[in-house]
C-alpha positions as CSV (number, residue, x, y, z in Angstrom):
1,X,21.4,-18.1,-9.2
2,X,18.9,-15.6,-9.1
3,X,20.4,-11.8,-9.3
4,X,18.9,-7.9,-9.8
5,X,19.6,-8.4,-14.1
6,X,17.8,-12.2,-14.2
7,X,15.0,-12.3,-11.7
8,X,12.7,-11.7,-14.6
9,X,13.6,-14.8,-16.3
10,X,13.8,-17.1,-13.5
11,X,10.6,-18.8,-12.0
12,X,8.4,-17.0,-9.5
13,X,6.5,-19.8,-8.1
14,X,7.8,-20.2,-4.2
15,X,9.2,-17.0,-3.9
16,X,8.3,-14.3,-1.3
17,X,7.2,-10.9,-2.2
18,X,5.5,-7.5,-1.4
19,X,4.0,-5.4,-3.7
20,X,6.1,-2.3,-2.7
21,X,4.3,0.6,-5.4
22,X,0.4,0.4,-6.9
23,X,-2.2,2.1,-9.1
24,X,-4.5,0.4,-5.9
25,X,-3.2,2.2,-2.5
26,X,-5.1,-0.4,-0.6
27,X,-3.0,-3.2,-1.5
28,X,0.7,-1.4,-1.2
29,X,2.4,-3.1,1.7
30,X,1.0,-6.4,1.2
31,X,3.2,-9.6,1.0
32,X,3.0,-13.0,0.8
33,X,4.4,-16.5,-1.0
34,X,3.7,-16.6,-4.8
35,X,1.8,-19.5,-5.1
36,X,0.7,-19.4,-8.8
37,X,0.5,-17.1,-12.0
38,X,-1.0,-16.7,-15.1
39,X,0.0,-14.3,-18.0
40,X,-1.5,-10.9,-16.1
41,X,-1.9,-12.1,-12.3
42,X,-0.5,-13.5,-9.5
43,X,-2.0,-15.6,-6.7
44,X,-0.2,-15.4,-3.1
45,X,-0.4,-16.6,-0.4
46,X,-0.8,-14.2,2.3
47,X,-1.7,-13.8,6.1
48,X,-5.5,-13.3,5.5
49,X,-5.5,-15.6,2.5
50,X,-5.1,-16.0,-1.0
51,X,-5.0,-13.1,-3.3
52,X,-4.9,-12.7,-6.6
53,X,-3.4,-9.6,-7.6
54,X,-2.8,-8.2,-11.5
55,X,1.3,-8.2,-12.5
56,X,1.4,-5.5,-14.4
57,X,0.1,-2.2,-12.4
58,X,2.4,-3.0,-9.7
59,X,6.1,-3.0,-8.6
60,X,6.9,-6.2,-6.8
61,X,9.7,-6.4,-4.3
62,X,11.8,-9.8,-4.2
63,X,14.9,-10.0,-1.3
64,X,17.3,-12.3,-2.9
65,X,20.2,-13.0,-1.0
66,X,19.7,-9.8,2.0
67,X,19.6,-7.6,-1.2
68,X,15.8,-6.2,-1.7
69,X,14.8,-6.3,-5.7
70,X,12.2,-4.0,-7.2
71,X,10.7,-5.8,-10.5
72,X,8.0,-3.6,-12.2
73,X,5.2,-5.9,-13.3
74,X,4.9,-5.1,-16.8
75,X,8.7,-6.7,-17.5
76,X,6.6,-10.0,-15.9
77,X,3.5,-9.8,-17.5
78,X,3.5,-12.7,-19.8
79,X,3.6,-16.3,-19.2
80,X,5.6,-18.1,-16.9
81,X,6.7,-20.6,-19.8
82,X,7.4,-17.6,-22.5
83,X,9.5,-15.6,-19.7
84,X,11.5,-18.3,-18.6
85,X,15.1,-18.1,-20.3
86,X,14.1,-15.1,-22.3
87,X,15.6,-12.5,-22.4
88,X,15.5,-9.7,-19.8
C-alpha cells in the first residue's frame, strides 16, 4: 500500500500526478498519467500530449487514497530500479 512515508519507494509508472510547485511557472498546474521515467525525467501523459518533464526542480503531487501527497523531485531523482525498496 502506498502511503505519505513510502511513495518514494514504490513505483511511479501508472500513477496520476500534477506538478503542484516549479523553477518553470509555465508548467505549474499541469497533470497527467506517468507513463515512463528515467533517472532525472518523467514522461506523462497529458491532455495535449506527451511531456517530458525534469524530476528534480519540481514538487509533484500524487492523491493516494482522497489524501493529496506532495513529493519534492529531488527525493525521486534517481532510477526507478535503485529507488525501489530503498529507503525513504
Amino acid at each position: 500500500m502506498i502511503t505519505r512515508d513510502n511513495i518514494t519507494m514504490h513505483e511511479l509508472i501508472g500513477m496520476n500526478t500534477e506538478i503542484s510547485n516549479s523553477s518553470n511557472p509555465h508548467i505549474v498546474g499541469l497533470k497527467g498519467k506517468i507513463v515512463d521515467e528515467t533517472k532525472s525525467m518523467i514522461t506523462l501523459s497529458t491532455a495535449k500530449g506527451m511531456k517530458s518533464i525534469s524530476k528534480s526542480n519540481n514538487e509533484w503531487k500524487f492523491t493516494v487514497d482522497g489524501k493529496e501527497i506532495i513529493v519534492n523531485g529531488s527525493r525521486i531523482a534517481k532510477r526507478s530500479s535503485d529507488r525501489l525498496g530503498a529507503k525513504a
